[in-house]
N, C-alpha and C positions, 0 to 999 in steps of 0.2 A: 084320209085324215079328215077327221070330222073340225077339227079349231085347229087354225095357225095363231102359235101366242108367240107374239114381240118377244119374250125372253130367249124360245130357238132363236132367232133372230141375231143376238147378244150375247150368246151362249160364252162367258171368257169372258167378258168385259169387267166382269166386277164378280169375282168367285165368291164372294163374302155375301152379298146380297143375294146371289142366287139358290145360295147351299140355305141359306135360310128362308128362302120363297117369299121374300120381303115382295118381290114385285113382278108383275108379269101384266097383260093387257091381252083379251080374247080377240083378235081382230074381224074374223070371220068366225062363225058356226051355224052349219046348217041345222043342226036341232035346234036352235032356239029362234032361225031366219033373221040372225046378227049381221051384219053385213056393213064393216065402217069404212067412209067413204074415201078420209083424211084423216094423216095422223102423227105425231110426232112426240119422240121424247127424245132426252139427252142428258147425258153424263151430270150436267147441271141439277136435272131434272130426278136422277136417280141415283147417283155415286158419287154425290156431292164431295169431292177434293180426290179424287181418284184419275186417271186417264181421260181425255175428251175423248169420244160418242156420240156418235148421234144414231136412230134407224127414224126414218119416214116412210110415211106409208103414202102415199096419191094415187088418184084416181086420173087418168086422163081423157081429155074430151077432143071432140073434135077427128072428124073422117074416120079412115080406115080403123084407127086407135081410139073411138069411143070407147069407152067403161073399161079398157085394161086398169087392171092396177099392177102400180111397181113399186116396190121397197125400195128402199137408197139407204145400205147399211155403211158407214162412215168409224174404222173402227181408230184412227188417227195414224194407222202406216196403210190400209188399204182401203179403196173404198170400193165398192160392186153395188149392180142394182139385179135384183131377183124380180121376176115375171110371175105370179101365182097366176094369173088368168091361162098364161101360155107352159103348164105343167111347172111352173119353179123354175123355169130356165134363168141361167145367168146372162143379163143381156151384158152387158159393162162392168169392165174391171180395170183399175189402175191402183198399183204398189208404189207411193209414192209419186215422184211425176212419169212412171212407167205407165203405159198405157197397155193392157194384157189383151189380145183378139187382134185382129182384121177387121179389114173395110168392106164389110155386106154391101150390095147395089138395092138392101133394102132399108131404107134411116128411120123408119117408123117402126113402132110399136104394131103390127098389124093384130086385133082382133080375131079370135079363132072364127066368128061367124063369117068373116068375109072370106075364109080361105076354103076352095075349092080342092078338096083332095085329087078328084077324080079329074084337074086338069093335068096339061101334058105328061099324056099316057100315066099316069099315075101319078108324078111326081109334083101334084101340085099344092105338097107344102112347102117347095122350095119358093113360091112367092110369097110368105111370108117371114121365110127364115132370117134373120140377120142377127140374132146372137152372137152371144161366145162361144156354146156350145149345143150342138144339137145331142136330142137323146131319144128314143125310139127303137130302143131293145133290139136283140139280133134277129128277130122274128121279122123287124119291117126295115133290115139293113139291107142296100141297095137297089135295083129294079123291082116295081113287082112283077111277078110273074103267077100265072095261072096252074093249080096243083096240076102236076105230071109235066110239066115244062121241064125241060134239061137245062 
């Protein structure tokens, strides 16, 4: 996917604006080397007397989690934050004061640069995993192992 637009984002929030393409925001595109840092709108902002919303977009600084960005999409019964640095993952979700996941022994945002695949024994994107969900296709589900291994 060459642009993530804020409207995926929102997709439901406001069927009337959308169907009509009133609004949308290119966040990222690599063909044009777009790249926005911060960012935010809301219901206020675009569906003026309709449902509260919010999506944000931030960058974060500081150690392992330099330069991730995460969305915080706020839809007024759920809120979740999506990871575009670390594939789209869902790192955070709460339905209400439900809080949706588990408690990773990993509380940062880790950086895909500083993760080391090729530690223990192969498994070393579990030191940056702490999501909601991890994802990585049936090809790279469980141990690796080397062709012709049983």
């Amino acid at each position: 996917m060459r642009q993530f637009l804020a409207a995926i984002a929102i997709l439901g929030f406001s069927a009337s604006a959308w169907a009509a393409g009133e609004h949308s925001k290119v966040l990222t595109d690599i063909s044009t080397n777009l790249a926005t840092q911060n960012w935010r709108v809301t219901s206020a902002d675009w569906a003026k007397g309709g449902p509260a919303w919010s999506v944000e977009l931030k960058t974060l600084h500081g150690g392992r989690q330099e330069g991730v960005q995460v969305i915080e999409v706020d839809n007024g019964a759920m809120r979740f934050t999506v990871v575009p640095t670390r594939g789209f993952e869902v790192w955070r979700a709460n339905a209400g004061t439900l809080r949706l996941g588990w408690d990773a022994p990993v509380h940062d945002i880790i950086h895909p640069s500083y993760i080391r695949l090729t530690d223990n024994g192969g498994q070393g994107w579990v030191a940056g995993f702490g999501g909601l969900m991890v994802r990585g296709g049936l090809a790279s589900f469980g141990s690796p192992v080397q062709d012709g291994d049983q």
